[in-house]
N, C-alpha and C positions, 0 to 999 in steps of 0.2 A: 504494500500500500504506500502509494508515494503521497506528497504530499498535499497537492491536486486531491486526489482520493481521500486522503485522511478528512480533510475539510469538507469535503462533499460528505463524507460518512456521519462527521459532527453531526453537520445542518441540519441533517436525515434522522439522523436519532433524536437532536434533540427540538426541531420546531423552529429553530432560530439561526439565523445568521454569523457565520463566523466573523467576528470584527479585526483578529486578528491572531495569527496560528506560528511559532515559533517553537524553536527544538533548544530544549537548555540542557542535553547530554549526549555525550558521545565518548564510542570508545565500550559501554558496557553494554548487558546480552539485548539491553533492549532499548529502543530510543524513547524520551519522552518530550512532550511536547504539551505546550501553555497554550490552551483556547482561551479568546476573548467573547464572551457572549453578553458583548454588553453589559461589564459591570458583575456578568456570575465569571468565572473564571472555573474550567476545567482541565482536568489531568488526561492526558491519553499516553495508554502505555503500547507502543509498534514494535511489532517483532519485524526487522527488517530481512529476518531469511539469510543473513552473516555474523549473525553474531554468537558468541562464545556456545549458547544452551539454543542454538537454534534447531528446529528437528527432534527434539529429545524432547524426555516425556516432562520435562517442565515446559508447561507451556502457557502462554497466555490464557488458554479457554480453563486451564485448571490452575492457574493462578486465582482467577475469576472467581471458581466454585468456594474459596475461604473468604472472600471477600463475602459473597452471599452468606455461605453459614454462620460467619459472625455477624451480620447484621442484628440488634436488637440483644445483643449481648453489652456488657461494659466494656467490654475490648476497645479501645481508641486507635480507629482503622477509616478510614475515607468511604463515602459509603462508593457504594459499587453503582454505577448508573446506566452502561449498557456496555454489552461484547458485542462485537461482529460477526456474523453468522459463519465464515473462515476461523473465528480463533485470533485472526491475526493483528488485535487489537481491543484493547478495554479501556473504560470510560470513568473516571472516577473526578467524586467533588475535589476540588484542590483544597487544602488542610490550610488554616490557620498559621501564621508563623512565619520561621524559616528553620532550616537544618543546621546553620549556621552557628558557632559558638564563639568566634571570635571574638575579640574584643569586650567580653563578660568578664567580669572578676571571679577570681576563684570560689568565691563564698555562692554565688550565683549560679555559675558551671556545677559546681557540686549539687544546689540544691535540685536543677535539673537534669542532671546525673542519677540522686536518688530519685526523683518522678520515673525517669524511665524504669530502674529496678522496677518500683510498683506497678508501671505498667505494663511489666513482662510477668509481672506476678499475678496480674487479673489473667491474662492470658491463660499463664499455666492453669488458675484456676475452672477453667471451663471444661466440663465434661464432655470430650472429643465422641461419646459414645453415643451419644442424641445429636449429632451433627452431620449435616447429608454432606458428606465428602466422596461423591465414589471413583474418584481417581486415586486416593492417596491411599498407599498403602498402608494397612494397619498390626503394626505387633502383635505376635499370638503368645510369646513368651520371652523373658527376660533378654537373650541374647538378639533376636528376633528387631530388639529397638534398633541395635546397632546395624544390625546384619541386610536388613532391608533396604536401610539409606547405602550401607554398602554395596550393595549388588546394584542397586540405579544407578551410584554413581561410576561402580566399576563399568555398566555400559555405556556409560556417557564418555570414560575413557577410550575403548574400545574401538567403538563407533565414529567417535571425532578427532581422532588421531590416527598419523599413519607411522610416525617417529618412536624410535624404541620409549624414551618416556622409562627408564628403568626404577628410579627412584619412586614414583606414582606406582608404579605395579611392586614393588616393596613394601612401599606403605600399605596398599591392599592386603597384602599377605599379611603381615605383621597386623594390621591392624583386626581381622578374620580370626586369627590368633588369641589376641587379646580381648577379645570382647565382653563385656560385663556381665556380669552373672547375677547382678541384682538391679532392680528399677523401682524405685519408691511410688512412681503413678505414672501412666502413661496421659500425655498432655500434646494440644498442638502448638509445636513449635515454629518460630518465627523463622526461624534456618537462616537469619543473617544479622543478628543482633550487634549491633555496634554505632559509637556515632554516624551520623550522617546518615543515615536510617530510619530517621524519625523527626518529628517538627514539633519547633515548643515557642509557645511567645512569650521567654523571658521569663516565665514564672514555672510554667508547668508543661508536660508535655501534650502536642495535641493532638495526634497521629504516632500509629507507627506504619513505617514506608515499606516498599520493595518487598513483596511477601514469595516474588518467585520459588525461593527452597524452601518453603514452611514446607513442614511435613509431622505426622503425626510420632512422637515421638518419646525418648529419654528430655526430662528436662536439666540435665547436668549440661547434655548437648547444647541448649538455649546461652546457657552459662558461660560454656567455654568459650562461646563465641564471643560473648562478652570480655572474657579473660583475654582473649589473642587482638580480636581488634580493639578493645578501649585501652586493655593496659600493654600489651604487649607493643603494638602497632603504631598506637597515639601516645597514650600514654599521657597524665596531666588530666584523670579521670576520677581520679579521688578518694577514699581507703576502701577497697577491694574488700578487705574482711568485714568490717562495716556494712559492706553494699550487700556480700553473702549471707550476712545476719539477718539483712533488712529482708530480702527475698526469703528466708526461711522464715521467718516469723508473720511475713505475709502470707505465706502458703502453707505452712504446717507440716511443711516436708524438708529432712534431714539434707544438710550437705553431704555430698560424697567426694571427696577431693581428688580421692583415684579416678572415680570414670570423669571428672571434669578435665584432668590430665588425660584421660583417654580419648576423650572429644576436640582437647584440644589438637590434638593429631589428628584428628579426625577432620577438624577444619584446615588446616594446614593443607589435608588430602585433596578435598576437596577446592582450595584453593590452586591447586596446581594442578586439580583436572581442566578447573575455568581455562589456567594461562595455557594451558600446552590445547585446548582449544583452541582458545584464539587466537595464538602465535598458528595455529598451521590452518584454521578454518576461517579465520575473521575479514571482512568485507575489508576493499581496499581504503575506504577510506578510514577506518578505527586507526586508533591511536594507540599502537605496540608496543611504545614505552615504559609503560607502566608494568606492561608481563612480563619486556623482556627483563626489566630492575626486581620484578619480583621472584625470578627462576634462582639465582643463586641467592638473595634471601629465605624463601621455602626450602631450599637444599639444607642450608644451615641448620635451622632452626627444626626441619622436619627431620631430620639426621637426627639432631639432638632426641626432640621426643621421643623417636622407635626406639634407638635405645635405650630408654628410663623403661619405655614396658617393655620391654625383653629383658634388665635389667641384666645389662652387656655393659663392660665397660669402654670408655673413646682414648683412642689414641691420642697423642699430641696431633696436635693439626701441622699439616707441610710448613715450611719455611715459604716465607714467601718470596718468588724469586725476583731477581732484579736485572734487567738488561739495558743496551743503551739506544737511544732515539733512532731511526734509518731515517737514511735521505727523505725519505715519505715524511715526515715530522712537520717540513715547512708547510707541505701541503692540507694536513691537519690545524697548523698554528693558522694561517691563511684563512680560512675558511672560519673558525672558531672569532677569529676580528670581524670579518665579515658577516657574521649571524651579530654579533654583540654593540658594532661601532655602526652596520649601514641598516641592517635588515631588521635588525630589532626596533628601533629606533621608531621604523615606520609601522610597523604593526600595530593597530589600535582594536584590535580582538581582542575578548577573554580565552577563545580557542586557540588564534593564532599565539599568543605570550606562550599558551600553555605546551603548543608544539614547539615554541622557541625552548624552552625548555628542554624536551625532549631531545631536539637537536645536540643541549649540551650535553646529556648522560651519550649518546652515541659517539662522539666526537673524544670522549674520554675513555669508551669503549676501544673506541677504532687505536687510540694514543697509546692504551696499555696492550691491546694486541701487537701492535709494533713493535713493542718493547722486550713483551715477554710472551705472546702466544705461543712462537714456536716449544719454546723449554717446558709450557704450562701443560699443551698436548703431549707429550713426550715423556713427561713425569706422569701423568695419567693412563698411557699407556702401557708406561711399566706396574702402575698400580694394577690395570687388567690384565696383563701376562701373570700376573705376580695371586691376582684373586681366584682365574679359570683356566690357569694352567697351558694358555696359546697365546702366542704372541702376533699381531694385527700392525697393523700401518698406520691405518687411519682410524680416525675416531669413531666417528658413524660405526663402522666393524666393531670396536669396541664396545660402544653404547649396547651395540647390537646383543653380541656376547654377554655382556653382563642381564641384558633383560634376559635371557634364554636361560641363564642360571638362575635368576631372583625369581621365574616361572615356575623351576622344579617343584614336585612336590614336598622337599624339605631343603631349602635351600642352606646354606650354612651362614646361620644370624647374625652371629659374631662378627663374620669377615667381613659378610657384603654391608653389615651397620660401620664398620670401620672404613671400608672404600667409598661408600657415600658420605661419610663426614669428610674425608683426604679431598673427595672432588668437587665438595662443598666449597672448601675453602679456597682453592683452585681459579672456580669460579668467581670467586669475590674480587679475586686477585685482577679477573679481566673485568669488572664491571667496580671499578672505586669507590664513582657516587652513590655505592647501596652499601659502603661496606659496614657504616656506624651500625645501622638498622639490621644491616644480619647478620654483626656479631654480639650485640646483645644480649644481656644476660636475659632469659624470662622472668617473669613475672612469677614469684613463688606465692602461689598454691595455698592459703592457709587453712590447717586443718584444724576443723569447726566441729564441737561438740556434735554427736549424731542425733542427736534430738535439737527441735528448735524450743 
């Protein structure tokens, strides 16, 4: 649906005239776009057929169906106001607010911080079991919470990738492995809890956004998401044990700190089936940036968590190596004045700054590939002669191999959690601008009386 069509669709559903029809996202699974209806103001959410979850069973039309069944609930959600008879777009009230937290004082961010807990706590509180969902898959038993989100997503890796992806299919494994043995209530989760997420006018919060992964679920799952993107990812979110109190007392159900640590991986997973989507499926004009900064971030950080549940322990991480400038260097420096001294300058977009941007982390890519790619492939290729016992030329073959060992049906834990941390770091090594963010320590976990 382009945008011709979106605007015809509006007018059609809703009786009135578009005054004016603008796209304030790009780059994720789905486009969204601000109707003018004369003073009401609506959301429309387009799947444009390239983006990350395009094709896969998340979809706009079952997106749609949680919008409906929380209607007339306390849940604080947009209401739902029409789908398109394709799927391939939905209609909601546009929310009060903004998503924005900038410029709030801390005492203010916090108190909006704790609204959102409560309002993930109303949530969990609703009885998923009087709820007409009939897309979403439903638990039948304890393991069953995890194991279900697992297999959707493991076909969404499957299916939208043609690149080995070995670390993603490790995680699967390990994570199949590990899976929790106990669930306190089965509740429907938001499947992407963290700032920007949600709309608050400065006092309270007054929506919550982007419901695409809800899915009925663990809510430790809801949680962790919280843990990875507020504290892990932003971070400047507020005291974490505190906020786990605050949800437990609101809901009457126990923390569990282990399967929160297991979700946390879990979102990690899942964040790296989004990028290695749309680094190999996503339309030409998204903006890559952001995946490709996020692959050796996830390596990091998802390295780390398999092995705390496998409870393996990590090697030292590689040295990091150092080499000197090629002739190529001016050609780099050149162009980097170029974006910053002509081109920037004239750019008067919030999209265009933001691809200027972009620009820099590649150009800092391209600087450290110069310098040390060749030594960086080359030490990781000794890591995979050294892991499956054949030794390869090129990476790809490697990548290859190692996915084809981390497949068996008992791969050996130890090693291949140790070779994914080595080429974690590796990775960092050619991508700079993410190195603060994916060497981080996490966010530890506090373990909260089992009773609230």
């Amino acid at each position: 649906m382009n945008d011709q069509e979106l605007q015809a669709w509006i007018e059609a559903v809703e009786g009135r005239s578009v005054g004016s029809l603008g796209r304030v996202s790009y780059g994720a699974s789905r486009a969204t776009y601000i109707a003018d209806l004369g003073g009401d103001d609506v959301v429309a959410r387009v799947d444009t057929g390239d983006g990350p979850m395009a094709g896969t069973e998340l979809s706009l039309a079952r997106e749609a169906e949680v919008y409906r069944a929380l209607q007339g609930t306390a849940v604080r959600l947009p209401r739902l106001r029409a789908v398109a008879d394709d799927g391939s777009a939905l209609l909601v009230d546009r929310a009060t607010g903004t998503h924005e937290m900038t410029g709030l004082d801390d005492a203010t961010r916090f108190a909006i911080y704790d609204d959102y807990i409560d309002a993930l706590a109303v949530l969990h509180r609703v009885d998923p079991a009087g709820l007409a969902l009939p897309s979403y898959r439903r638990p039948t038993d304890a393991h069953s919470h995890a194991l279900e989100e697992l297999d959707l997503w493991g076909t969404i890796l499957d299916r939208r990738t043609t690149q080995p992806w070995p670390l993603a299919h490790f995680a699967r494994a390990v994570l199949r492995r590990c899976a929790p043995h106990h669930v306190s209530r089965t509740v429907v989760c938001h499947g992407d809890v963290g700032p920007g997420n949600f709309m608050h006018d400065g006092r309270r919060v007054t929506a919550l956004l982007d419901w695409e992964f809800s899915h009925l679920g663990d809510p430790m799952d809801d949680l962790a998401w919280w843990v990875f993107r507020g504290h892990d990812m932003t971070g400047g979110c507020g005291d974490l044990g505190a906020q786990l109190a605050r949800w437990s007392a609101a809901t009457g159900l126990p923390i569990d700190s282990a399967s929160i640590e297991y979700y946390r991986a879990f979102v990690m997973f899942r964040w790296l089936v989004s990028v290695a989507s749309a680094l190999e499926r996503g339309g030409p004009g998204m903006d890559r940036s952001v995946y490709f900064g996020l692959v050796p971030v996830l390596s990091v950080r998802l390295s780390r968590a398999l092995a705390s549940l496998l409870g393996v322990p990590l090697p030292d991480p590689p040295e990091a190596p150092t080499g000197e400038r090629s002739p190529a260097a001016g050609v780099i420096d050149a162009l980097s004045a170029d974006l910053h001294h002509v081109i920037g300058p004239a750019v008067d977009s919030a999209e265009g700054r933001r691809r200027l941007g972009a620009a820099s982390l590649y150009l800092m890519h391209l600087d450290a590939v110069d310098r040390i790619g060749t030594r960086v492939w080359q030490d990781d290729l000794d890591d995979v002669a050294q892991l499956v016992g054949e030794r390869v030329t090129e990476t790809s073959g490697g990548q290859r191999l190692v996915g084809e060992l981390v497949g068996s049906a008992e791969p050996p834990w130890a090693s291949c959690t140790a070779y994914f941390w080595r080429n974690a770091h590796r990775q960092v090594a050619l991508w700079p601008l993410v190195a603060s963010v994916a060497l981080a320590e996490p966010t530890v976990i506090p373990i909260t009386p089992s009773r609230p």
